[in-house]
C-alpha positions, -999 to +999 in steps of 0.1 A: -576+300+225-591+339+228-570+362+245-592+376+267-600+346+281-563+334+289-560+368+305-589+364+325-578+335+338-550+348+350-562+378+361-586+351+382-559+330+394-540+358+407-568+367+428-573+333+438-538+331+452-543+363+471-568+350+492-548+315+495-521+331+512-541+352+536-554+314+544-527+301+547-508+331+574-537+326+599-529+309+629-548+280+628-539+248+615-566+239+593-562+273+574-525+265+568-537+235+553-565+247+532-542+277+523-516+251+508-539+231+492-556+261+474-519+273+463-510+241+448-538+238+423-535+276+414-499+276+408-504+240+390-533+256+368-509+288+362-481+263+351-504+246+325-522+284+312-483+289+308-474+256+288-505+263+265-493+294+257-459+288+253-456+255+234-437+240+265-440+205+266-427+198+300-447+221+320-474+197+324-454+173+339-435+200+365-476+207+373-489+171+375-464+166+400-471+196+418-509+183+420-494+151+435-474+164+462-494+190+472-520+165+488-496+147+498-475+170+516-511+184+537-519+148+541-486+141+559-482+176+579-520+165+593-503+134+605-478+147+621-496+173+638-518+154+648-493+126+660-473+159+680-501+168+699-508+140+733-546+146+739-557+132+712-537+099+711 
């Protein structure tokens, strides 16, 4: 793969994860979520840039599990928020 591009990317991703975690310190819920969510599948992309570049075989894995519990882990903090909060059951 070109150089350039791999430092693009990461360049990109960095950004990416900037704005992420302003998302994710605002006060509402939903941009706590969103913030998550976005961090997940940068740092999961990072990890795999990372495992192309460095041979590393079990990378992939540690980021395919990542990918997994990130949607997860919203899916159940909506739950329970939503479950905490008696106006809406």
């Amino acid at each position: 793969m070109n150089e350039y591009v791999l430092y693009f990317t990461m360049i990109s991703l960095v950004f990416g994860a900037f704005s992420a975690l302003k998302l994710a310190f605002r006060k509402e819920t939903s941009n706590v979520l969103i913030g998550e969510g976005l961090m997940a599948v940068i740092i999961a992309t990072f990890l795999v840039i990372l495992a192309e570049i460095y041979s590393i075989a079990y990378v992939e894995t540690v980021a395919l599990l990542l990918l997994v519990c990130g949607p997860i882990g919203t899916i159940a903090f909506s739950k329970f928020m939503k479950k905490g909060n008696p106006a809406e059951v």
